[in-house]
Structures are given as structure tokens and as C-alpha cells.
VMD Tcl script that builds the backbone (N, CA, C; Angstrom):
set m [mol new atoms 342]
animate dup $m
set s [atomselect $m all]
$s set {name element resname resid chain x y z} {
  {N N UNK 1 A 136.670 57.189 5.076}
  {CA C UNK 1 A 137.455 56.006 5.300}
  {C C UNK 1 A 136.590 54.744 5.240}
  {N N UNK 2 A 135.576 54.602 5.988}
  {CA C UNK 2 A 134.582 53.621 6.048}
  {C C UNK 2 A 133.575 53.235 4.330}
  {N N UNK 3 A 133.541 54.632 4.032}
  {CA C UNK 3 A 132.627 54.181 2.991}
  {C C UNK 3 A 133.541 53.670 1.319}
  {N N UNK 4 A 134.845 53.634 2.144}
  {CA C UNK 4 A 135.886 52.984 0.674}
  {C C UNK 4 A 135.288 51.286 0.970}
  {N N UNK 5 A 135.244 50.606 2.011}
  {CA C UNK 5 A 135.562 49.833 2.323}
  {C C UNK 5 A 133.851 49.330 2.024}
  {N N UNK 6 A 133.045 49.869 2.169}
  {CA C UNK 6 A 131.442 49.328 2.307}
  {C C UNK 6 A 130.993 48.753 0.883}
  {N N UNK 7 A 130.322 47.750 0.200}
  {CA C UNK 7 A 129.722 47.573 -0.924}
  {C C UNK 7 A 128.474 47.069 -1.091}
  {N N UNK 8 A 127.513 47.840 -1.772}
  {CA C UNK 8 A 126.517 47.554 -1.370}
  {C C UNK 8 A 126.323 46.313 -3.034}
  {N N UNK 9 A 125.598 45.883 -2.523}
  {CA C UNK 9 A 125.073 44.592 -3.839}
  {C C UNK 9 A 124.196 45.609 -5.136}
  {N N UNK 10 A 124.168 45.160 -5.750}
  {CA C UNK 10 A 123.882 46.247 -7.498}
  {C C UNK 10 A 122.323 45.329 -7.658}
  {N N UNK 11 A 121.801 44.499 -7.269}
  {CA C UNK 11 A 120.967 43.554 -7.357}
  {C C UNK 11 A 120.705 43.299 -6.582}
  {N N UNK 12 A 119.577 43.385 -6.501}
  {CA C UNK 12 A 118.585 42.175 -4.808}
  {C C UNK 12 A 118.134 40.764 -5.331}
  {N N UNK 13 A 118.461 39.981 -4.392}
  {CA C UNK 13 A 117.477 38.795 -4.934}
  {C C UNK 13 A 116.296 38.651 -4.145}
  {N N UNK 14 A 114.654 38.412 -5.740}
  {CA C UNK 14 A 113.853 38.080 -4.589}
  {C C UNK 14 A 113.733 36.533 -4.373}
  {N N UNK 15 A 113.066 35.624 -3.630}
  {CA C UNK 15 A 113.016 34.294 -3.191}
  {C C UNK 15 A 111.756 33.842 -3.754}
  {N N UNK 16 A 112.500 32.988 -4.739}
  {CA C UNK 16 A 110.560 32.355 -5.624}
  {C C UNK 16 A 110.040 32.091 -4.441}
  {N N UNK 17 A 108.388 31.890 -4.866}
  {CA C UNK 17 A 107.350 30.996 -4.362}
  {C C UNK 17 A 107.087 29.724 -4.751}
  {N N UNK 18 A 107.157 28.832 -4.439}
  {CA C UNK 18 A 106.601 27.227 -5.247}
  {C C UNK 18 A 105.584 27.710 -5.484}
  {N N UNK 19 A 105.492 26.772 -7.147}
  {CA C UNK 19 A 104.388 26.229 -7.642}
  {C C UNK 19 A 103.468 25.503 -7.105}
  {N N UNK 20 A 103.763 24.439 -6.172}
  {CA C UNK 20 A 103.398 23.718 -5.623}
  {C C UNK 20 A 103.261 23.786 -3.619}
  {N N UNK 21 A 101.992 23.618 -3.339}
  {CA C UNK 21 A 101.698 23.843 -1.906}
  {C C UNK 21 A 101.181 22.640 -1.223}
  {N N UNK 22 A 101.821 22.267 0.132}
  {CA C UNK 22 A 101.475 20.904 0.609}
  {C C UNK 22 A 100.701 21.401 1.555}
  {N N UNK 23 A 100.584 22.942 2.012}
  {CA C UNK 23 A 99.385 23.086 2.800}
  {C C UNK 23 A 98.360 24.029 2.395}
  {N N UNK 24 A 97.353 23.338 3.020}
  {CA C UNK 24 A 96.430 24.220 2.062}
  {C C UNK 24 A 96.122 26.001 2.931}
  {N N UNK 25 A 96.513 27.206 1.860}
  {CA C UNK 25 A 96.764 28.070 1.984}
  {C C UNK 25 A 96.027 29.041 1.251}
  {N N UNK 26 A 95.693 30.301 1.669}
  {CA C UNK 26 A 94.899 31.254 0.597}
  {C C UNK 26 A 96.498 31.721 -0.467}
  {N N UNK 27 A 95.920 31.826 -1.711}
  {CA C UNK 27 A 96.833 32.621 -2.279}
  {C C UNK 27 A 97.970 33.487 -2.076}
  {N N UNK 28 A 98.815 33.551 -2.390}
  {CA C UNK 28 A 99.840 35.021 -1.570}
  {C C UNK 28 A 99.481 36.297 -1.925}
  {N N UNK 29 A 99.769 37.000 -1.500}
  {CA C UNK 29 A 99.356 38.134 -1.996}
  {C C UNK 29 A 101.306 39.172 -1.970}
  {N N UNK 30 A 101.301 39.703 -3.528}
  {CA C UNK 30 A 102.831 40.291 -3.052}
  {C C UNK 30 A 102.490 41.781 -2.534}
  {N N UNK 31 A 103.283 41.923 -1.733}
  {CA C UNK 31 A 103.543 43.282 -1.078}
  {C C UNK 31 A 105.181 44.071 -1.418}
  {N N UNK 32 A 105.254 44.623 -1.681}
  {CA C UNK 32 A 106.401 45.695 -2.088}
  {C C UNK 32 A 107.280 45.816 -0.212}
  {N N UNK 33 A 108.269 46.122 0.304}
  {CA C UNK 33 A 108.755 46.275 1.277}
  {C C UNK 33 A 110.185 47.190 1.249}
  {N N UNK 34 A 110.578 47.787 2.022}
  {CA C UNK 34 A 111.814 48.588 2.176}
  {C C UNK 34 A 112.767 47.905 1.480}
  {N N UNK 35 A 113.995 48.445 0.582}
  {CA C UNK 35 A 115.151 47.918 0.228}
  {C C UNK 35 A 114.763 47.562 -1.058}
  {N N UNK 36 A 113.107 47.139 -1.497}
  {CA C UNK 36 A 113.287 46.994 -3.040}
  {C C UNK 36 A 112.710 45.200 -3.197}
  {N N UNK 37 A 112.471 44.881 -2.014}
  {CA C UNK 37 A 112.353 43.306 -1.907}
  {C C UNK 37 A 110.503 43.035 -2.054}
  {N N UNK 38 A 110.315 41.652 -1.932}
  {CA C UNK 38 A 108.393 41.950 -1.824}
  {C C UNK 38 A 108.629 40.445 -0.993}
  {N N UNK 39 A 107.086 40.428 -0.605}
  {CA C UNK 39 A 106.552 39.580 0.700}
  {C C UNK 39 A 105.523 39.040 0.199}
  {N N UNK 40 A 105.044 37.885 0.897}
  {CA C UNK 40 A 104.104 36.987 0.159}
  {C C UNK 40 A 103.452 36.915 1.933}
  {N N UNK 41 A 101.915 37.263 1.816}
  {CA C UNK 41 A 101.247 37.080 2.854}
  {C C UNK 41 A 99.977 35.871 2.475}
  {N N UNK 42 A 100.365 34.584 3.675}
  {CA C UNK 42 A 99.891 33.772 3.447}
  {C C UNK 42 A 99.007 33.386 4.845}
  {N N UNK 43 A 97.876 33.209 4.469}
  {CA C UNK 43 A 96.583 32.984 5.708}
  {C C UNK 43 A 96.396 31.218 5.721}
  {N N UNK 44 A 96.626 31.020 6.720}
  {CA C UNK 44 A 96.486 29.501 6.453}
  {C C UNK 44 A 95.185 28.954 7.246}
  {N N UNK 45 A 94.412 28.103 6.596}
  {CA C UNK 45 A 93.240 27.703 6.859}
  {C C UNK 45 A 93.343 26.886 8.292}
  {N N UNK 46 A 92.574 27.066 9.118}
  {CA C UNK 46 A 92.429 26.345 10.360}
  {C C UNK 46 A 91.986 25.064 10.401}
  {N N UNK 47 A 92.537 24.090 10.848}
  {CA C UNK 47 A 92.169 22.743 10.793}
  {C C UNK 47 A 91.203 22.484 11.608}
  {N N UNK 48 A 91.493 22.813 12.890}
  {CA C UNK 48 A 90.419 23.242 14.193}
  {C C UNK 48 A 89.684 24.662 14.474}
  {N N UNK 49 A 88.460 24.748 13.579}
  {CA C UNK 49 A 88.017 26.138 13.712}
  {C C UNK 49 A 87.064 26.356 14.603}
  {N N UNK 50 A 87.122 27.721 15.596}
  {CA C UNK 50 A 86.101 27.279 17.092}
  {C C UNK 50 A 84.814 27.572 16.851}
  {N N UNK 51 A 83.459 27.403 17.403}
  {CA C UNK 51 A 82.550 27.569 16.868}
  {C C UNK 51 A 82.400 28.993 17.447}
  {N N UNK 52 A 81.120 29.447 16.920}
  {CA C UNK 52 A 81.050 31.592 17.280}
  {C C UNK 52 A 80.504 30.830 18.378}
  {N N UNK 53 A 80.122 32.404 19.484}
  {CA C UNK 53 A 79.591 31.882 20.506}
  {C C UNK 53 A 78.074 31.765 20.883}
  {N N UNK 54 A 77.016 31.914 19.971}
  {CA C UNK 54 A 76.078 31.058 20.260}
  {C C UNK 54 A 75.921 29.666 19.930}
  {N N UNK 55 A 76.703 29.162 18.832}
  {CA C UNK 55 A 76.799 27.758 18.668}
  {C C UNK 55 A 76.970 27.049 20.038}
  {N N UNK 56 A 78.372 28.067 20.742}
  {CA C UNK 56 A 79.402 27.395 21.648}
  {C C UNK 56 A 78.009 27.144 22.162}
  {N N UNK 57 A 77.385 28.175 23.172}
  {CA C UNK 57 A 76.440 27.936 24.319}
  {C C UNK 57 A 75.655 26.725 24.006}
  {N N UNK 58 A 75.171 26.905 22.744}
  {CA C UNK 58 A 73.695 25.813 22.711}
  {C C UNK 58 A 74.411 24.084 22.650}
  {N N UNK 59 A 75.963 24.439 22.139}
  {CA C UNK 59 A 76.492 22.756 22.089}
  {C C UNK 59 A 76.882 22.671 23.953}
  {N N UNK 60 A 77.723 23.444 24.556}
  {CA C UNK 60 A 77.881 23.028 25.567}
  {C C UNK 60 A 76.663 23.532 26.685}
  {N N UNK 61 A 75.531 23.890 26.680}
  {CA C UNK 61 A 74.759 24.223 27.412}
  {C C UNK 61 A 74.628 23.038 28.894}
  {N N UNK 62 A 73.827 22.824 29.613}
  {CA C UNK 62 A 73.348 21.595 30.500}
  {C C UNK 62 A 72.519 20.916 29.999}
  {N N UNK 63 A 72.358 20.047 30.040}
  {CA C UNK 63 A 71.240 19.284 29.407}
  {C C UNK 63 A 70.840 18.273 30.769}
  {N N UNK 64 A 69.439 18.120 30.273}
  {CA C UNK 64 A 68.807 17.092 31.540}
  {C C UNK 64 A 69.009 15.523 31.018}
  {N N UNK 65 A 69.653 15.276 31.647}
  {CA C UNK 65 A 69.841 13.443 31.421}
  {C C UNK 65 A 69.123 12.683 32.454}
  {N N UNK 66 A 68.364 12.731 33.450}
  {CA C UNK 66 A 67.849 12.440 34.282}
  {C C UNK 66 A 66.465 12.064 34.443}
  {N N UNK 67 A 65.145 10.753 34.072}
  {CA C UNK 67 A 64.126 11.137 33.530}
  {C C UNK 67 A 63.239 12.173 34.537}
  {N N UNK 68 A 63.852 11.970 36.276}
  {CA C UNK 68 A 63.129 12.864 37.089}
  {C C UNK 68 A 62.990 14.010 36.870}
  {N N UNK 69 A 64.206 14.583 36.236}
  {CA C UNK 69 A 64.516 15.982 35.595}
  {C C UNK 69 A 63.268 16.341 34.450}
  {N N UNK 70 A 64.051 15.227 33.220}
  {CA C UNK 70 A 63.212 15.831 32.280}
  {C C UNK 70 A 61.567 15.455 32.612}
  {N N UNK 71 A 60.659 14.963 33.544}
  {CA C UNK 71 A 59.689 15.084 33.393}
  {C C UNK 71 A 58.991 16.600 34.432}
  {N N UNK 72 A 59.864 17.032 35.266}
  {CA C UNK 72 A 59.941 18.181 35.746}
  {C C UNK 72 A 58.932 19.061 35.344}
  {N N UNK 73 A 58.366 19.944 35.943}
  {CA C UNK 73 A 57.306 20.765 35.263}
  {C C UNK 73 A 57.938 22.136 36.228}
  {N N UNK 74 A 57.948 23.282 35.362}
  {CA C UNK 74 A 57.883 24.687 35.878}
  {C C UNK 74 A 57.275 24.652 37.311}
  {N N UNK 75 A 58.136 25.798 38.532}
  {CA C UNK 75 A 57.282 26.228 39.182}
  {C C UNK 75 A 55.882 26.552 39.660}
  {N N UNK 76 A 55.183 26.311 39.971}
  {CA C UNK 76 A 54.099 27.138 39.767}
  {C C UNK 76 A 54.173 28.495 41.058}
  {N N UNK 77 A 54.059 29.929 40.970}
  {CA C UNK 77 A 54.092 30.684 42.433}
  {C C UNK 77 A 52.492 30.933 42.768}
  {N N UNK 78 A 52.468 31.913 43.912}
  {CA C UNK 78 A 51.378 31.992 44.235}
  {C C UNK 78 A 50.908 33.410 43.582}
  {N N UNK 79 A 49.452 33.663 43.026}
  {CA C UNK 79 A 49.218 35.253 42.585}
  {C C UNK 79 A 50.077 35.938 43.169}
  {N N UNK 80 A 50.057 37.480 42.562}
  {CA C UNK 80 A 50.729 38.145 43.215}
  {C C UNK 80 A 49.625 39.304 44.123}
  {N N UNK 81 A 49.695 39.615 45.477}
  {CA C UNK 81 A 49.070 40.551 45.804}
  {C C UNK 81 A 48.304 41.865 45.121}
  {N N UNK 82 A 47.360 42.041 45.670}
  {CA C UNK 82 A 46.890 43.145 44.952}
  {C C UNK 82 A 47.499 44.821 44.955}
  {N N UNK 83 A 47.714 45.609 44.020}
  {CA C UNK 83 A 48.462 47.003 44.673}
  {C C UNK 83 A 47.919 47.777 45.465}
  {N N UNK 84 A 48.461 48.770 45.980}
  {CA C UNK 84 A 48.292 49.545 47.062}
  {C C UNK 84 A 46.932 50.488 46.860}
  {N N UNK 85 A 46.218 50.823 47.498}
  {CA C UNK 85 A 45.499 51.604 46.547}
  {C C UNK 85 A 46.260 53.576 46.034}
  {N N UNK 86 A 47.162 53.538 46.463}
  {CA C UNK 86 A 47.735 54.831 46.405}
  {C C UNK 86 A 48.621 54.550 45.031}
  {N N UNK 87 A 48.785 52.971 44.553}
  {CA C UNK 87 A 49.267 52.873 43.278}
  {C C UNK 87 A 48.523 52.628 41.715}
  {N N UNK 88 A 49.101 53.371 40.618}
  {CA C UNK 88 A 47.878 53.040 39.557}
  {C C UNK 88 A 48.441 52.150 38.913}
  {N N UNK 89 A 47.987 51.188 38.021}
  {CA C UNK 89 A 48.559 50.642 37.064}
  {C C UNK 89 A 48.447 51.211 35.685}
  {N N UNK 90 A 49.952 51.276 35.647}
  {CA C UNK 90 A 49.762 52.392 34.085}
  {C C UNK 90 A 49.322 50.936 32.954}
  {N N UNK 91 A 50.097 50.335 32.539}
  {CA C UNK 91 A 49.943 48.958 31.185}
  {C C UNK 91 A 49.598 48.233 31.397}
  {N N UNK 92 A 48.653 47.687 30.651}
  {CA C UNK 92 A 48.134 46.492 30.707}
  {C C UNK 92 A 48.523 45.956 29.372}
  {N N UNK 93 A 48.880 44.565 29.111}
  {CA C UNK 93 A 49.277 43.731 27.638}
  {C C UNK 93 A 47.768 44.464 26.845}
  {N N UNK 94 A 46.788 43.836 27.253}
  {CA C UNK 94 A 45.489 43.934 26.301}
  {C C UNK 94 A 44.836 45.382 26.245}
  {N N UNK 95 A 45.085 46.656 27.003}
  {CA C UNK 95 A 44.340 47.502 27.179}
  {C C UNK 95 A 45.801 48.446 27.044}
  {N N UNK 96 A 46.988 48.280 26.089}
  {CA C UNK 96 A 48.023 49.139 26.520}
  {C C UNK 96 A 47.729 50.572 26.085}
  {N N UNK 97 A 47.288 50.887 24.853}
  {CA C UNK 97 A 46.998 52.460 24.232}
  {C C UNK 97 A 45.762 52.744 25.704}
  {N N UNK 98 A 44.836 52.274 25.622}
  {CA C UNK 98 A 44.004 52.715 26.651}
  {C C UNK 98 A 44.857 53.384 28.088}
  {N N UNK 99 A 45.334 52.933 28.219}
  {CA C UNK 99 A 45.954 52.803 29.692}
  {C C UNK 99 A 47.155 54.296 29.495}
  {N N UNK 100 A 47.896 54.544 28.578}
  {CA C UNK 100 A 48.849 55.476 28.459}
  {C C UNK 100 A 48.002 56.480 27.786}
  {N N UNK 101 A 47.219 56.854 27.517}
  {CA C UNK 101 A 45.629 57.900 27.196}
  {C C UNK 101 A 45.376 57.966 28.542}
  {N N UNK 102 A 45.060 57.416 29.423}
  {CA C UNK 102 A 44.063 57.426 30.815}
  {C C UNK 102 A 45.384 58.320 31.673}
  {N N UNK 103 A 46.763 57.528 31.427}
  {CA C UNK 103 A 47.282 57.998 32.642}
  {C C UNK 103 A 48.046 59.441 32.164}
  {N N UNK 104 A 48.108 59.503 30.560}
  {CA C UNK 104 A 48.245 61.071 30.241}
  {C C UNK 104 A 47.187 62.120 30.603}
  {N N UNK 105 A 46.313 61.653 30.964}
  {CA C UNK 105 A 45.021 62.681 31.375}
  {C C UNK 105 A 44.956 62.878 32.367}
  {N N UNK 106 A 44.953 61.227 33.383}
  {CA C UNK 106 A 46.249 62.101 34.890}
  {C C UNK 106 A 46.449 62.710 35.317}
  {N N UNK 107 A 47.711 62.759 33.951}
  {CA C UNK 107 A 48.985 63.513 34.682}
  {C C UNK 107 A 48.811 64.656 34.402}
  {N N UNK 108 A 47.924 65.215 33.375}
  {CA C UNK 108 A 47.892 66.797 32.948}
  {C C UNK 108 A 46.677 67.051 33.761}
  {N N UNK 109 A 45.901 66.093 34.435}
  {CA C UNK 109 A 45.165 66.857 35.529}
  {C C UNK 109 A 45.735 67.506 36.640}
  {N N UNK 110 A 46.826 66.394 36.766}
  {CA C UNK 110 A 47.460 66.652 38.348}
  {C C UNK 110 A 48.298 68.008 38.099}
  {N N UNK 111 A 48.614 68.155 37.066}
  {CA C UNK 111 A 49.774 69.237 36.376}
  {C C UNK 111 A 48.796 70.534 36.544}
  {N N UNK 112 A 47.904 70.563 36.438}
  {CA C UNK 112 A 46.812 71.664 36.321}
  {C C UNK 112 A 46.274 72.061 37.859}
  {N N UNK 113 A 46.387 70.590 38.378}
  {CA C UNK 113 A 45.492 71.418 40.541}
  {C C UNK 113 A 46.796 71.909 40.644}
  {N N UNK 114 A 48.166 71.453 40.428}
  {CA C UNK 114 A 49.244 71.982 41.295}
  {C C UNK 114 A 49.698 73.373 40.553}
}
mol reanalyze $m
mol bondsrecalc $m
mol representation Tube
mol addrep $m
């Protein structure tokens, strides 16, 4: 009963694209879609684009405006104590291969009394 009455269209229409673009846009790209129709995917360029985020930091960072500030000099602390003697120092910057040789010999001593 229903399907006397139903008509489906024999033709689709698709919907031009202008020739002509007043904003500036990447290309379309067509895509095919259900029913037989196609789609135009359009990326539109950002007028306001944000910066990544190390830009962000280094533009909005703190800055010293102050000349008391900027003539400021680092901390200075006091040495640091000497270690325990029950502690070794494994690294040293200037003596580092030395130092991981010494304390592998150590440790395979200590590995050997126990």
C-alpha cells in the first residue's frame, strides 16, 4: 500500500562549487557519500594561529624590568660538607671511567668476603 504511493527521484542533484573563493581556503577535496551524492572538504586557514608551546613560554615567560633585578647576581651557598666516612664517592666529572673501574673492584671484592 505504502510503496504505491512513495517516489523516489531517478536523479540526484549534486551542488556546484564556485569558481570563485572570498575566503582563503585549501582546495576541496571530493569525497563520494551514501545515496550517490559527494562532499567537498574544506580546511580553512587560521587568521589567529597560536604559537607551539615553546614559543608560548619564551614570549610569555617573566622578564626582569627592574634595574635592581637585572643587576642581581646568583646565589652564592656555602660548600657542601664533607661525606661520611662510611660513604664512597662513586663519580667524579673529571675522573668518571676511573671511579666506575675502582668501585667495580669494590664491589666484586665485597661479593667475594661475603
Amino acid at each position: 500500500m505504502l510503496s504505491s504511493t512513495l517516489t523516489f527521484p531517478t536523479t540526484l542533484r549534486i551542488p556546484s562549487i564556485p569558481l570563485h573563493r572570498t575566503t582563503r581556503a585549501a582546495p576541496p577535496s571530493r569525497f563520494p557519500i551514501a545515496g550517490g551524492g559527494v562532499t567537498g572538504l574544506v580546511i580553512e586557514c587560521s587568521s589567529r594561529p597560536q604559537k607551539k608551546a615553546t614559543a608560548h613560554h619564551m614570549k610569555t615567560r617573566p622578564k626582569k624590568s627592574q634595574p635592581w633585578d637585572i643587576k642581581r647576581k646568583p646565589t652564592v651557598y656555602p660548600p657542601l660538607p664533607p661525606l661520611p666516612p662510611d660513604w664512597t664517592l662513586v663519580e667524579r666529572a673529571h675522573e668518571e671511567n676511573d671511579a666506575v673501574e675502582e668501585f667495580a673492584v669494590e664491589a666484586a671484592a665485597a661479593v667475594d668476603a661475603v
